[in-house]
Backbone bond lengths (Angstrom), bond angles and torsions (degrees), N, CA, C in turn:
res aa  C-N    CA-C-N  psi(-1)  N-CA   C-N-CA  omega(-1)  CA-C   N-CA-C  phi
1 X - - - 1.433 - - 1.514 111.98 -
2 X 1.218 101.59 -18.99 1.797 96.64 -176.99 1.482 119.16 -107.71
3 X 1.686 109.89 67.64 1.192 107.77 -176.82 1.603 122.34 -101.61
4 X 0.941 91.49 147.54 1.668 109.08 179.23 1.219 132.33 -70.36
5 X 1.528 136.15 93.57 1.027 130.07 -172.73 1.624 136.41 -76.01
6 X 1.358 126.93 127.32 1.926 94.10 -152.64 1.591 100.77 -122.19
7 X 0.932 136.20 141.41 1.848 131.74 172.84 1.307 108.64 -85.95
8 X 1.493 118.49 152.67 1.300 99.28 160.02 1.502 114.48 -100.94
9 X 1.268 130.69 170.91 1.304 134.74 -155.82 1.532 94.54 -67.82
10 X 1.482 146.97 -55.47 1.027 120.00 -155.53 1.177 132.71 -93.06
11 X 1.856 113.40 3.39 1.311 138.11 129.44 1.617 119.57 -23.06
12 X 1.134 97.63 -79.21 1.546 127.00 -177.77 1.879 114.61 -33.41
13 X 2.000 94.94 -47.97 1.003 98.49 170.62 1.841 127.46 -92.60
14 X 1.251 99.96 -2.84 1.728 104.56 -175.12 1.345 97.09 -94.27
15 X 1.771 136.95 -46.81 1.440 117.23 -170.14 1.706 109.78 -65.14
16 X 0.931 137.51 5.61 1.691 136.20 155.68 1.796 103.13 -63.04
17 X 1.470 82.38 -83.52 1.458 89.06 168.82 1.846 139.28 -25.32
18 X 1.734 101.85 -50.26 1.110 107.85 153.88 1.276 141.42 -73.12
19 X 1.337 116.66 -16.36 1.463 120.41 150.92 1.708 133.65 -68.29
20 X 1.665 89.27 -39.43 1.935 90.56 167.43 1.208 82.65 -42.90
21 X 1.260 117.70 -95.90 1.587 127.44 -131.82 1.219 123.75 -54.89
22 X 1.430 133.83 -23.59 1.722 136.97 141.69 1.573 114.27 -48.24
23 X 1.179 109.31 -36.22 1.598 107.51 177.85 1.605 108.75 -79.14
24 X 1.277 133.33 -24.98 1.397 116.52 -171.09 1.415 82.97 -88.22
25 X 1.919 120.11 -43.49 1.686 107.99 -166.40 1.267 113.79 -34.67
26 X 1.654 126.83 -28.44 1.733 117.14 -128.79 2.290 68.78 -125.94
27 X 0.734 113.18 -26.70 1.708 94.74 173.58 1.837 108.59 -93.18
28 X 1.005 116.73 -0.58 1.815 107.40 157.16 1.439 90.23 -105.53
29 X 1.051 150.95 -13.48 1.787 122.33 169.53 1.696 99.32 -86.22
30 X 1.144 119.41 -17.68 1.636 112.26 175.68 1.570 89.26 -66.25
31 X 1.369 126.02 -78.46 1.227 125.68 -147.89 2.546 102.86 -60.78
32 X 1.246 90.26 -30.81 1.259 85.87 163.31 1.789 139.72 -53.68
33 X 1.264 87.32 -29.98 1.842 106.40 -159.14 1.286 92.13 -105.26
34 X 1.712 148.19 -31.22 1.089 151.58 -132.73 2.062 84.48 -88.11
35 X 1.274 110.21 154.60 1.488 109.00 -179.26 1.787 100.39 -104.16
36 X 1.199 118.59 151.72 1.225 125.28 -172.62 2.006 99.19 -71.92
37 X 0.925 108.22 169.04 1.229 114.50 -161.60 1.898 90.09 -104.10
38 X 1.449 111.57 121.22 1.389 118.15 171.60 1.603 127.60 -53.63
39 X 1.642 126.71 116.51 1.323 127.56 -178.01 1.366 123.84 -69.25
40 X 1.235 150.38 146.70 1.224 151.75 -156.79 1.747 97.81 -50.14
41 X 1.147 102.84 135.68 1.699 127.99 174.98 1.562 111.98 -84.14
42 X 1.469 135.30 114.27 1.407 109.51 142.34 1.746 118.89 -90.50
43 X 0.895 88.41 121.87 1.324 119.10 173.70 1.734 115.25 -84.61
44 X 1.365 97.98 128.43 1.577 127.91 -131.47 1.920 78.49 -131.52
45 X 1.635 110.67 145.32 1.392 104.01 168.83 1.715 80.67 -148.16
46 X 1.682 109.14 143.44 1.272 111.04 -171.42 1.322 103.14 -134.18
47 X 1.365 118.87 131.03 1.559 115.64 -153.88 1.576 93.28 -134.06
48 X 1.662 117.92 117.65 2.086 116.38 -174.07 0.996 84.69 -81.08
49 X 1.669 124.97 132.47 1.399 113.72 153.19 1.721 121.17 -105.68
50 X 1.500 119.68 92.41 1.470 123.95 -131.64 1.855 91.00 -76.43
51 X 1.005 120.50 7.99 1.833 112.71 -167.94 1.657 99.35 -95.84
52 X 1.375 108.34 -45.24 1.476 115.99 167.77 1.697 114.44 -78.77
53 X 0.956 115.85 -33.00 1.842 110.83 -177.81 1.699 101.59 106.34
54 X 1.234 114.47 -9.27 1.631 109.48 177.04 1.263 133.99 -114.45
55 X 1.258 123.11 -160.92 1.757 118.96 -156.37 1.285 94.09 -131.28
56 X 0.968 135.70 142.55 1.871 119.26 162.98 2.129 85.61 -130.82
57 X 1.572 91.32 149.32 1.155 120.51 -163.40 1.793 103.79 -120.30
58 X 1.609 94.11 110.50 1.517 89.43 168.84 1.429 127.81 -131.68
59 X 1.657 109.26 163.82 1.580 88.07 171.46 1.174 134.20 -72.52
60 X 1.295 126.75 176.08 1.449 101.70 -160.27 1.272 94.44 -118.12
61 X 1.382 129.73 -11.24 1.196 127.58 -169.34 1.813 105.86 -103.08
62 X 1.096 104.44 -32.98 1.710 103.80 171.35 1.804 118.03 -103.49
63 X 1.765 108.98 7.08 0.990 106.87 -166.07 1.710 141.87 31.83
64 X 1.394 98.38 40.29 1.851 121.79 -176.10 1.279 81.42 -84.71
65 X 1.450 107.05 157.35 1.695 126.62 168.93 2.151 89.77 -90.90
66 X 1.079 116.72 118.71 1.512 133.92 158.20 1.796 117.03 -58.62
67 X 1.427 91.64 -68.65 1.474 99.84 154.34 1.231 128.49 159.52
68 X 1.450 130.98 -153.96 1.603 94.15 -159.56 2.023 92.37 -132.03
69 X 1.089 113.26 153.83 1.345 129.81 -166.02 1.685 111.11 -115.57
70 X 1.633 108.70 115.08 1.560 107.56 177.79 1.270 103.68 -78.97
71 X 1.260 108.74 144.08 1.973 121.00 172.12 1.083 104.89 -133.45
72 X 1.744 133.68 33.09 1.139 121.93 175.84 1.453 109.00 -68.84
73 X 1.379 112.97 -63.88 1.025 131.59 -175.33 1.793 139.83 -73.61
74 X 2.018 94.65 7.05 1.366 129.36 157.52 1.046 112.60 -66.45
């Protein structure tokens, strides 16, 4: 039951080695796969108004009317 387990030396020295190199592999596929971080949005709100034939366009964040769009003739 009391046996001794033994490495040989150039074992000993490659599983270091083989661990760096899975550890940097798996932090350049993090930085690979990671999604870029989204830049400020304007945000657009578009409202059909079917009684007139047009669109009016607003912001969405200050809710101002932008302006208004004919589609009669779309």
């Amino acid at each position: 039951m009391n046996q001794r387990i033994t490495f040989s030396t150039p074992l000993l020295i490659s599983m270091p080695l083989l661990l760096g190199a899975l550890l940097t592999g798996c932090e350049t596929m993090q930085k690979l796969v990671s999604t870029p971080k989204p830049q400020g949005l304007n945000t657009r709100v578009y409202s059909a108004n079917e009684s007139s034939n047009t669109v009016t366009v607003m912001d969405g964040d200050t809710y101002q009317v932008l302006g208004e769009i004919d589609t009669l003739n779309y």
